[in-house]
C-alpha positions in Angstrom: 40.3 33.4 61.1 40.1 37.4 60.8 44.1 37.1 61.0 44.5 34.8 58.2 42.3 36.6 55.8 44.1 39.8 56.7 47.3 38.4 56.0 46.5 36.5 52.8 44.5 39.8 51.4 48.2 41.4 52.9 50.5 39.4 50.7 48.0 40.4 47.6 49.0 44.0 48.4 52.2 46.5 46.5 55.0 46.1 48.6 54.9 49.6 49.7 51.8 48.9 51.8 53.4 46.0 53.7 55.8 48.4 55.9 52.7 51.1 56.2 49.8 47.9 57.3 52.2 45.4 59.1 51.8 44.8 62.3 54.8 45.5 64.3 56.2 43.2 67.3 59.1 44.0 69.7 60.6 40.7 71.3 62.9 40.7 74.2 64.8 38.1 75.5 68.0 37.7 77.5 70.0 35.8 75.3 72.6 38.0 74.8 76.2 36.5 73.8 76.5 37.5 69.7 75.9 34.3 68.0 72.4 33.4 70.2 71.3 36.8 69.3 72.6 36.7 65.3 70.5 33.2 65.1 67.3 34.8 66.6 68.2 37.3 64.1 68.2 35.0 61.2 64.9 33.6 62.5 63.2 36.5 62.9 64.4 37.5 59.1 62.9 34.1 57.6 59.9 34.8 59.7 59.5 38.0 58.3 59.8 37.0 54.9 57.5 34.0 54.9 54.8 36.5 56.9 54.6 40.0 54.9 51.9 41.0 56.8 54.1 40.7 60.2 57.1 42.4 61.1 59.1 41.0 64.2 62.1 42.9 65.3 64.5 41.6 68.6 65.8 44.0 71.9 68.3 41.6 73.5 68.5 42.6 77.8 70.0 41.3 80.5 68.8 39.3 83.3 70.2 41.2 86.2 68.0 44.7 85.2 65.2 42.6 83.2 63.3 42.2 86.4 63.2 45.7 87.3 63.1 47.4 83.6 60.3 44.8 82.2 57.6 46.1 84.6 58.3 49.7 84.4 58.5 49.9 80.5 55.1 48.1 80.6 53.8 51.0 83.1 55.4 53.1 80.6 54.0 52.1 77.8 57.3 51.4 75.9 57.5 47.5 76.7 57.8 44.3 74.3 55.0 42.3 72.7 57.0 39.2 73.6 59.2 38.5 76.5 61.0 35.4 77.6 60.4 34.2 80.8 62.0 31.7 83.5 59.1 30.5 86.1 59.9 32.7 88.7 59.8 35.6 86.4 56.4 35.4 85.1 54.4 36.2 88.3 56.0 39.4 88.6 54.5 40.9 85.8 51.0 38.9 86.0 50.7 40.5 89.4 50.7 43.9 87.7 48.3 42.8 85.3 50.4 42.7 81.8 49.8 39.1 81.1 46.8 37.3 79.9 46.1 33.9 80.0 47.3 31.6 76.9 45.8 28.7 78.0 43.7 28.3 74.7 46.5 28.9 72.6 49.0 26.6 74.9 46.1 23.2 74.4 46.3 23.7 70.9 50.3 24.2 70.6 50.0 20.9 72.9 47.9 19.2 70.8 50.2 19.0 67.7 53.2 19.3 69.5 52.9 17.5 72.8 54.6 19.4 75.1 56.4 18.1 78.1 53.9 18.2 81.1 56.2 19.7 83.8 57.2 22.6 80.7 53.3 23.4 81.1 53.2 23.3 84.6 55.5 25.8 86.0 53.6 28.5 84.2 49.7 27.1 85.0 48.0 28.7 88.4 45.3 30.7 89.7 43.2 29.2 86.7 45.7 30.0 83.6 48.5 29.5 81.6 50.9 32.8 81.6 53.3 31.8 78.7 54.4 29.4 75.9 57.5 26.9 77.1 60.3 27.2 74.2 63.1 25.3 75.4 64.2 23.4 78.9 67.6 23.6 80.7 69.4 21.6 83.2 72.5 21.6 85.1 74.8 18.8 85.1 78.8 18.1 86.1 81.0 18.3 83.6 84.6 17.5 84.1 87.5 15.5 81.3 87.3 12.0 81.4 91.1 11.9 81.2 92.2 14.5 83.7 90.2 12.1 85.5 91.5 8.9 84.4 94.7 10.5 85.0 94.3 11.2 88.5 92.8 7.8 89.5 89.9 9.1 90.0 85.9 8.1 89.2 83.7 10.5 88.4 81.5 11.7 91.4 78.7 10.1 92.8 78.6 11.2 96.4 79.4 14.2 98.2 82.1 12.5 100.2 83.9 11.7 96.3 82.7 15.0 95.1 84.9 16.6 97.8 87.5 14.1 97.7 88.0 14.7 93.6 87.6 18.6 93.7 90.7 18.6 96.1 92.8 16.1 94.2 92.7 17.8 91.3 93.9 20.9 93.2 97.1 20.8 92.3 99.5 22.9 90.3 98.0 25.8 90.3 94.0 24.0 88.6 91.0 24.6 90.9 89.5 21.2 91.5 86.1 23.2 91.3 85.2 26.0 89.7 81.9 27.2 91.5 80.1 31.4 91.4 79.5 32.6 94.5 78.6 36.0 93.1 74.8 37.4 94.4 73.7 36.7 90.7 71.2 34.3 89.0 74.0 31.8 88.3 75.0 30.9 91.9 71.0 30.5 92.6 71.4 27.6 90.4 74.3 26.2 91.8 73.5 26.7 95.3 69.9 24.7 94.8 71.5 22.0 92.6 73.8 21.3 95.9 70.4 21.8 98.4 68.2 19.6 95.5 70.9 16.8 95.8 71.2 17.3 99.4 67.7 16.7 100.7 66.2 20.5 100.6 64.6 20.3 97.6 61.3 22.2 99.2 61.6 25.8 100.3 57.7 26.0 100.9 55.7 23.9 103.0 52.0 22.9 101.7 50.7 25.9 102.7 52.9 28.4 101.5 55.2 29.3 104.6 59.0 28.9 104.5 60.7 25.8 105.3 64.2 27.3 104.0 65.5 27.6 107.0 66.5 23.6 108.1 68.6 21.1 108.9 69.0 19.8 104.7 69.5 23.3 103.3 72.2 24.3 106.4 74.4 20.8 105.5 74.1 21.8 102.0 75.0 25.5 102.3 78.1 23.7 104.4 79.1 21.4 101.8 78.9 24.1 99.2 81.3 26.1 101.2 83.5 23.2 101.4 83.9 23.2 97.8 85.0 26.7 97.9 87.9 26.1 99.3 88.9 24.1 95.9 87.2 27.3 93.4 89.5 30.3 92.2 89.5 33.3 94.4 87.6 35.4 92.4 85.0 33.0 91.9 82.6 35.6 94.1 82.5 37.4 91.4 81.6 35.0 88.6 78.6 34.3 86.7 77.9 31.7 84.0 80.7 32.7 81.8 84.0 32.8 83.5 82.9 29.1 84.7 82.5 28.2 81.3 86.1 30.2 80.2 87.6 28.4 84.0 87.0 25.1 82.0 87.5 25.5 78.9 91.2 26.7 80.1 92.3 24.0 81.8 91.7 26.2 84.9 88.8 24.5 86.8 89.2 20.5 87.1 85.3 20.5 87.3 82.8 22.9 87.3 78.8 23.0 87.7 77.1 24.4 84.4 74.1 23.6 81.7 76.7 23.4 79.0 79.9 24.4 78.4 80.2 22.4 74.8 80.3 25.7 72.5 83.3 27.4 74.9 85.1 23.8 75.1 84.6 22.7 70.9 85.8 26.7 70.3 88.3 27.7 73.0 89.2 24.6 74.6 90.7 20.8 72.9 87.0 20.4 71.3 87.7 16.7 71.5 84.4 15.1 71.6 85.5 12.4 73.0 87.0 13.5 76.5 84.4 16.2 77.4 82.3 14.4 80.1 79.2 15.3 81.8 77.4 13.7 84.4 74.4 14.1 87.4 75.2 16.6 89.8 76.3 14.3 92.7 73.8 13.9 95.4 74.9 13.4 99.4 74.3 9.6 99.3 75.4 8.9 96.2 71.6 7.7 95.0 68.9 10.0 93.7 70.2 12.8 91.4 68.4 15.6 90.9 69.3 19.2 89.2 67.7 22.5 88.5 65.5 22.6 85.4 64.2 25.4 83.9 61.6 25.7 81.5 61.9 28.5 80.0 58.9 30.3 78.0 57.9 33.3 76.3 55.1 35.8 77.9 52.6 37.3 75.4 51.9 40.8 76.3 50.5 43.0 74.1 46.5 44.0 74.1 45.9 45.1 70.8 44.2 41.9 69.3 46.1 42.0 66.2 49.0 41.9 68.1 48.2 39.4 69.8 47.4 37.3 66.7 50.8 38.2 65.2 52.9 37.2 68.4 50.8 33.5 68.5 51.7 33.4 64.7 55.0 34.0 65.3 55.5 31.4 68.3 53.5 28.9 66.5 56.3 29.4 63.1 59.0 29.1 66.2 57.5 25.7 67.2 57.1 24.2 63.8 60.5 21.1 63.5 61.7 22.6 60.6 62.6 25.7 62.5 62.4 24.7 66.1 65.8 23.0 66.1 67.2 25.8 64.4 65.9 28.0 67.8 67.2 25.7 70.4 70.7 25.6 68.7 71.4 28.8 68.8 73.4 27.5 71.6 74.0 23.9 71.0 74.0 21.5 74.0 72.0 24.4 76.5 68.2 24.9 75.1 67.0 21.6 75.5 63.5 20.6 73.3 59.8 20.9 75.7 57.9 19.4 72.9 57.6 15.4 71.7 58.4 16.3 67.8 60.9 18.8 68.8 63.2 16.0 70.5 62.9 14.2 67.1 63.1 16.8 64.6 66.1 16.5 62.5 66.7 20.1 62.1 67.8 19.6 66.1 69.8 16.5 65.5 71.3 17.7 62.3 73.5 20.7 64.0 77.5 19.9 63.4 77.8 20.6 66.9 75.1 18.1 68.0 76.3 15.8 66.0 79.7 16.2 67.1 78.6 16.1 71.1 75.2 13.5 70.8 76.4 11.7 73.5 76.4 14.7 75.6 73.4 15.8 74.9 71.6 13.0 75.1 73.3 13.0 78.8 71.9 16.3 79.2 68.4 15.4 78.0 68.5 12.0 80.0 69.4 13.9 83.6 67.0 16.5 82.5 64.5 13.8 83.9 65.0 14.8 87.3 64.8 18.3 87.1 63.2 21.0 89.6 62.9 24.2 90.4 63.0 26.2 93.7 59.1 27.1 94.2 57.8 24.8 91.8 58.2 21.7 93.2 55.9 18.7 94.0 52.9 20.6 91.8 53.0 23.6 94.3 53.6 26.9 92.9 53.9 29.7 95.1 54.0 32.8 93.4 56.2 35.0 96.3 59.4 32.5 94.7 59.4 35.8 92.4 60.5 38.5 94.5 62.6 35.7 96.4 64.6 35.3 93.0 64.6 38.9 91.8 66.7 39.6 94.9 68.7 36.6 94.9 68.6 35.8 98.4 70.0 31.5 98.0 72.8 33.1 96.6 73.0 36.2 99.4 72.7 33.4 101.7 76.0 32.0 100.1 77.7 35.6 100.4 76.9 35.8 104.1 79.1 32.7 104.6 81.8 33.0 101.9 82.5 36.5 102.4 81.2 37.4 105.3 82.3 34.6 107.8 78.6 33.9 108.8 77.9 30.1 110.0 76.0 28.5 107.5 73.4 27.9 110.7 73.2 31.6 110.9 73.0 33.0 107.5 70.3 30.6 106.7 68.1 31.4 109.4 69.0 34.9 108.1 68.1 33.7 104.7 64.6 32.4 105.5 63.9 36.2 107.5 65.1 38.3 104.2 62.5 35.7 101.9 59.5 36.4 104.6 60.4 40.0 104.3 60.3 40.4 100.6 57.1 38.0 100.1 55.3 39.9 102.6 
């Protein structure tokens, strides 16, 4: 309530005093390509100008120095106000104390918004809620209906016609799969969507020890490097967008991604119509699964005004009118974590969404089975952090893929470096 009155007395104010009395909040996230950071940008500008009294301003990073630069600007002094967050980022900087909880905050958001339960989940533990979900993301298969058609060939179910299409489609010079096995973020996600679909969903047991290392994750660290053999050479070096570029090209038959609609409508046919996406296939062939991320935004600051001025701001983000506007900034990616959100026509409205609903709605529908490596089965572990910041699923790949390792060996390997760095 002290806000509110400070911020209507605010807009009674000479415009002069607004730049001297506003409060001032630094966001960070790590959406960097251009046009996601110009629409936060015309976000925060209608923000700003609907809240005098409140005066956000946007530092776009990156996610391979984020986890690293986040807690020592913090120690510093220098860091955001606001700072998007995957799970496994978030208990790296509640461990050094920058984070308070938002459970209050997240039961009323909840209350008018009705968030999806999981969205909630992977950021509740030791008796709090350590950020706000904004949007969800999955990973799916995408691949042209008729490159397929044209090659006699049905979209994937099983592993066995996963492998079987990715090398049929090897042919003149197209990789049948286009798949990272860079020590990056990206192949993390691939690697687990293979080891979700492949029966090693849990890397913790129920008490918090490792279970990486067995038989499920070594078949599915196998399989994946399988597949290799039908992804472009320098596919060890790739993250999210030269998969995406791969695709839209013609270059990769298939590839494993959470969207590539804004590279394939701009740089490849953009034919609606033939762009086809479908649940990662699983080793039988029944139960899909995929990795899901909720992504969130951390609240950081300690000055109470601040505070009050980042829930205002999140709150605005939230609201239909401009949450669709938000999770389109890349169209067919940031999926909605609230009920009103997946109805709001400021979502469903976007040319591209229009354009690619069926898609989407794919998306949104496999979304259903999403999970997470160290949130799964209402377990979180809080160690997953360090595991992630050093990328060790996808080290794990490297071992095998460049360095020769048997998949037996560098997973056993694998399992050692994650006890190391949780320890």
């Amino acid at each position: 309530m002290i806000m509110k009155l400070a911020l209507a007395t605010t807009m009674l104010m000479p415009a002069a005093a607004f730049a001297q009395d506003a409060v001032e909040l630094t966001l960070w996230h790590m959406e960097q390509p251009p046009h996601r950071v110009e629409r936060v940008q015309e976000l925060i500008d209608a923000f700003n100008a609907a809240n005098p009294g409140i005066v956000v301003t946007q530092e776009p990073q990156n996610w391979g120095e984020v986890y690293a630069k986040a807690p020592a600007a913090l120690a510093a002094g220098q860091g955001p106000d606001m700072l998007f967050a995957i799970p496994d980022f978030t208990p790296i900087l509640k461990d050094i104390g920058a984070l308070t909880s938002v459970a209050d905050f997240v039961d009323e958001l909840d209350e008018k918004h009705d968030f999806v339960d999981s969205a909630v989940e992977a950021y509740s533990y030791d008796d709090g809620v350590w950020a706000v979900p904004l949007y969800n993301m999955t990973m799916n298969l995408w691949y042209r209906k008729s490159v397929l058609e044209e090659a006699g060939i049905e979209v994937p179910n099983s592993w066995d016609e996963w492998r079987a299409a990715a090398e049929k489609l090897s042919v003149d010079g197209v990789s049948g799969m286009g798949l990272p096995a860079n020590k990056q973020l990206y192949t993390d996600q691939t690697v687990y969507s293979v080891m979700t679909n492949g029966g090693a969903t849990e890397i913790y047991n129920e008490d918090g020890t490792l279970r990486f290392d067995n038989p499920e994750t070594v078949a599915s660290y196998e399989f994946y490097n399988e597949l290799m053999q039908y992804s472009p050479a320098d596919s060890t070096s790739w993250t999210w967008g030269e998969a995406e570029a791969c695709f839209s090209s013609r270059g990769c038959g298939m590839v494993m991604q959470f969207s590539v609609i804004a590279t394939y409508d701009t740089q490849g046919e953009g034919d609606a119509a033939d762009l086809g996406v479908a649940p990662i296939p699983s080793k039988d062939g029944e139960e899909h699964n995929t990795i899901s991320y909720a992504n969130a935004v951390m609240l950081l600051s300690k000055d109470e005004a601040k505070m009050e001025a980042s829930k205002t701001f999140v709150s605005w983000l939230l609201e239909p009118e401009n949450y669709g506007r938000f999770l389109n900034m890349e169209p067919g990616l940031f999926m909605p974590v609230t009920a009103d959100g997946a109805e709001a026509e400021s979502f469903w409205s976007d040319p591209m969404v229009e354009k690619y609903r069926e898609q989407v709605e794919t998306i949104i529908d496999n979304g259903q089975n999403g999970r997470l490596f160290g949130f799964t089965s209402g377990r979180t572990f809080p160690s997953i952090a360090a595991i992630s910041a050093q990328n060790i699923i996808a080290e794990t790949l490297q071992s095998i893929v460049v360095s020769g390792q048997s998949a037996a060996e560098a997973v056993a390997a694998g399992q050692a470096r994650m006890e190391e760095v949780s320890n």
